[in-house]
N, C-alpha and C positions, 0 to 999 in steps of 0.2 A: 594539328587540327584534324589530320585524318583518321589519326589513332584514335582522338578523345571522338568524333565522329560518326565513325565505325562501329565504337562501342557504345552510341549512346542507341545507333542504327540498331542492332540484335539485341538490345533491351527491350526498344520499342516493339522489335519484331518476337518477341519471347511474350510481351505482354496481351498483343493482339490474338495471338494464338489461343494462350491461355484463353481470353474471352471469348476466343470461339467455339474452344470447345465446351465450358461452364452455356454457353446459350445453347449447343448442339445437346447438352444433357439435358438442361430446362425440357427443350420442345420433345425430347424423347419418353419425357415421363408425363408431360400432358397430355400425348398420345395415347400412352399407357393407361392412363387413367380411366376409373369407370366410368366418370361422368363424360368424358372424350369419345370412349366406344362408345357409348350411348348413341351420340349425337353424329358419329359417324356411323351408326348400324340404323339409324333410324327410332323409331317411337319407341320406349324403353317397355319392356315385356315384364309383367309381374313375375316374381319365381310361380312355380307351381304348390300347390297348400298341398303340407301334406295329407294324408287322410284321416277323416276321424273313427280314428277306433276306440272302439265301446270296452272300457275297463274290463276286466276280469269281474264279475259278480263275487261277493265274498260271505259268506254265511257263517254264523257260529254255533255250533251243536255240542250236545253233553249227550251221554247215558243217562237215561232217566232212572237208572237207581244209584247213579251217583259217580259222579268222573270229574276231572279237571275240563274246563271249557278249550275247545279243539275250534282250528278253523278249518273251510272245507270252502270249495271251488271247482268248474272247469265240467261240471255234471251236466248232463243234456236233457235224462230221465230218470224215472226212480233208481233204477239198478243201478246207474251209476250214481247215484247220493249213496246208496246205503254202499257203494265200494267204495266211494270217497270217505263217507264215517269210520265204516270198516278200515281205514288203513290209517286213519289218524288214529285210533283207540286200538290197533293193532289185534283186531281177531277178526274169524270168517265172515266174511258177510253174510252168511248164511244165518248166524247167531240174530239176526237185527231182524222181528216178526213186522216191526210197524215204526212210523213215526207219529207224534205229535208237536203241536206248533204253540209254542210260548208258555206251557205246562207242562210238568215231568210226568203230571197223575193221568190215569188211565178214563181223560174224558173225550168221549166218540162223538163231539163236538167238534174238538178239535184236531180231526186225524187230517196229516199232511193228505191231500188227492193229487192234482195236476196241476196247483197253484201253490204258491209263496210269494208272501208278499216279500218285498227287500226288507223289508227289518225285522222277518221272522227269527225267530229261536227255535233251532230243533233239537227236539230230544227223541234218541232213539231208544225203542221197548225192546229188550233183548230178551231169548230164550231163559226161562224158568227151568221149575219142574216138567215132567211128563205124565201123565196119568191114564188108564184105561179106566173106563167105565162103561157098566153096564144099564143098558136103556129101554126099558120096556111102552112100546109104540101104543099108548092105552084110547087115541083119539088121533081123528087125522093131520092135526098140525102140532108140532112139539113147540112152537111159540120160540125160535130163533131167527135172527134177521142175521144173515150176512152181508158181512163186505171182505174184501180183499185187497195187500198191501202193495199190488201193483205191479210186483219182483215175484210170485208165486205160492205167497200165502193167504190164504183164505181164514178168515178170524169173524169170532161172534161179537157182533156191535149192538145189539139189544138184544134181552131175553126179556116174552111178553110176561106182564104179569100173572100168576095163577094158572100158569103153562104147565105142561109134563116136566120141560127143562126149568122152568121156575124151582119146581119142589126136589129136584137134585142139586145140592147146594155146594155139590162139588166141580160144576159147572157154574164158568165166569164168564165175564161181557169180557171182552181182551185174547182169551184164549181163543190159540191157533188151532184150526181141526189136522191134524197133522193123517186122520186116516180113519176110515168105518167097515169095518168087519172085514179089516187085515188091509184095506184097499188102502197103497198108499196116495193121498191128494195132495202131495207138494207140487205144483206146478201146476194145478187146478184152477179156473176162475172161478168166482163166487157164486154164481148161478149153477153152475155146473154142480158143487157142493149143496146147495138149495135144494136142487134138482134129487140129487141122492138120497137126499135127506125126506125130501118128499115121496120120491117115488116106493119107499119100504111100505110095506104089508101094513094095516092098522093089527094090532096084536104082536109084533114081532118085539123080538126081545134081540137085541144090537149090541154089540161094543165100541165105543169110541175111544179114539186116543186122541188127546186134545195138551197142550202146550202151555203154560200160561206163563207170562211174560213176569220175568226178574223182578221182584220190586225192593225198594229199598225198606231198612229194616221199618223206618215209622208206617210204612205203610202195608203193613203183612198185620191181617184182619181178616176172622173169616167172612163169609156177606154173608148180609142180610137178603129178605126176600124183598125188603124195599132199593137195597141198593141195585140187586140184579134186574129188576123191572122198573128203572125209574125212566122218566120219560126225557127222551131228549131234549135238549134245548136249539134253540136256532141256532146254525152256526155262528160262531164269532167272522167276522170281518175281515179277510189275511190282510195284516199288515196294518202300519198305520198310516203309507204315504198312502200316492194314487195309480200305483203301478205293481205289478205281481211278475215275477218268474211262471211261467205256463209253461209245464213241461208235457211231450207227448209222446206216447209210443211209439211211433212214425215219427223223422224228422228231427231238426235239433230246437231245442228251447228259444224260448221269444220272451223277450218283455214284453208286456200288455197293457194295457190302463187294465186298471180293476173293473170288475163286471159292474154296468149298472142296477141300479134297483129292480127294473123291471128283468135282466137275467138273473139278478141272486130269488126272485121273487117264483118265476117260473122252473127253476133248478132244482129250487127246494120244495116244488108240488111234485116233479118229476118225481124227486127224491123218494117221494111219499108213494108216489104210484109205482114206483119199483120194488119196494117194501111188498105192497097188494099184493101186486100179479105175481112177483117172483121170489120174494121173500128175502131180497139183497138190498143195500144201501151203497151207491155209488155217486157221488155228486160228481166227481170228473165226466165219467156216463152221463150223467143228466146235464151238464153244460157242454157237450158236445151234442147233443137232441136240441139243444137251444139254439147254437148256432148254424146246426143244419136247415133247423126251420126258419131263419131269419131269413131265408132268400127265394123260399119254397111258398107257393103261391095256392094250394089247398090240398086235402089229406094224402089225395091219391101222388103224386109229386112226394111230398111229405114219405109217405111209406117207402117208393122206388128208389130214394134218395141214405132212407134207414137201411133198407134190403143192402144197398149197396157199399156202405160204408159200416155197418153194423148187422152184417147178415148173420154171425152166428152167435147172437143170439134170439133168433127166432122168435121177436117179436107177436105176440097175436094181435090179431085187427083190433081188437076191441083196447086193447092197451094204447095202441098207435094214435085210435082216434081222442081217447082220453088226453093223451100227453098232446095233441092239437088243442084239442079245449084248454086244455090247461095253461099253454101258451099265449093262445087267443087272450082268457083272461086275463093274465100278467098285463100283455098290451094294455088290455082296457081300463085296466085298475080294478078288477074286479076281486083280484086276490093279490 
């Protein structure tokens, strides 16, 4: 009896064991548990979000005389879109005079400025020929409007009709002035080139060397005198959503809502009053005049405000107070 006992005694005591320790593991993983620390740490704490960050923007561009479709990203400003183009189609950026947006062909409608919209198309205009020509100064205006592609070249974006430069036909809307009577203008603004171009002798007799951008073969045509002088159209609209890339000289790029009616209305009178006085076409320039005046409260503010953010280029009064009317109007719906 003691034996059988005995051994039934260190059964029993091998069994209870066992289930102490099977309960000691139970409670040490209910411990463990999240929902455990919870309620031993007190009120349960959200994780932390992480942040939201804004995708990489992606763009797709071609040569506009003709290339496979490249993509491109990570640009802030112009210079760096045409280094980014430049390095997807592998030559200088220096090659690249201009862009335009959602057309390969050479319309000054559509020349990229400070905006894009996200579902643009870029095609870049790359160096052509080079040519000198000779210009004889027979009346005080040669009837050329500039603009400039932002990175340091300055290119003709209308030739008036029935102008001195109308009746040289070797002279194109597109072509880069790359330099006048030896002077090189690479890295010029386009007023500055205005300015040159205006301030020669009436009678002088000048040379140009002008650039005129690569085209592909369907589109090598000599002009006409209706094509060099035809009259622009209203910009097209960038993009088709409701938001634009605004890039600027200063600073890194911003997404925007797309200007409203009353800025694309006031931008494109600027546009026109820039043309007048100075004989340039800049709509970047003129939607930065817009939204200087949106906070500016009458001319004289209005001017201190240009002076200071757009002092070189030397605005005159009488332009300043035009491009105020001209705003004024926009407001009012008057234009």
């Amino acid at each position: 009896m003691s034996g059988l006992f005995g051994k039934k005694s260190k059964k029993k005591m091998k069994q209870q064991q066992n289930a102490a320790e099977a309960e000691a593991a139970r409670t040490e993983n209910s411990v463990n548990s999240p929902s455990a620390q919870n309620k031993m740490s007190g009120p349960s704490v959200p994780a932390p979000m992480q942040p939201n960050v804004r995708p990489k923007l992606v763009f797709h561009t071609q040569l506009a005389h003709g290339s496979p479709t490249a993509r491109i990203e990570g640009f802030t400003n112009v210079k760096e879109l045409y280094t980014e183009i430049a390095k997807a189609f592998n030559i200088p950026a220096d090659e690249i005079l201009f862009c335009t947006l959602n057309t390969h062909k050479l319309d000054m409608s559509r020349l990229l400025g400070g905006q894009i919209g996200l579902e643009d198309f870029i095609f870049a205009h790359c160096r052509g020929q080079t040519k000198d020509i000779e210009v004889t100064k027979s009346a005080p205006a040669l009837g050329l409007t500039i603009t400039d592609n932002g990175a340091g070249y300055a290119f003709i974006k209308r030739i008036k009709e029935d102008s001195i430069m109308d009746n040289v036909k070797t002279v194109c809307v597109g072509d880069h002035i790359e330099a006048i009577q030896g002077t090189n203008l690479v890295g010029a603004r386009h007023y500055e080139v205005a300015k040159r171009l205006k301030d020669l002798q009436e009678g002088t007799t000048f040379t140009i060397r002008l650039v005129e951008p690569r085209k592909a073969f369907a589109d090598i045509a000599p002009r006409s005198s209706k094509q060099g002088a035809q009259t622009e159209a209203a910009p097209q609209k960038v993009g088709t959503g409701k938001q634009t890339l605004r890039m600027r000289s200063k600073g890194p790029a911003t997404v925007e809502d797309a200007p409203t009616e009353f800025e694309e209305r006031a931008a494109r009178k600027i546009d026109d009053l820039l043309e007048s006085f100075m004989g340039i076409r800049d709509m970047e320039l003129a939607e930065t005049m817009v939204d200087i005046c949106k906070t500016k409260n009458n001319p004289d503010e209005f001017a201190q405000a240009l002076d200071d953010r757009l002092g070189e280029f030397a605005f005159p009064d009488e332009f300043i107070f035009d491009v105020w009317g001209a705003i004024s109007d926009a407001k009012m719906g008057r234009i």
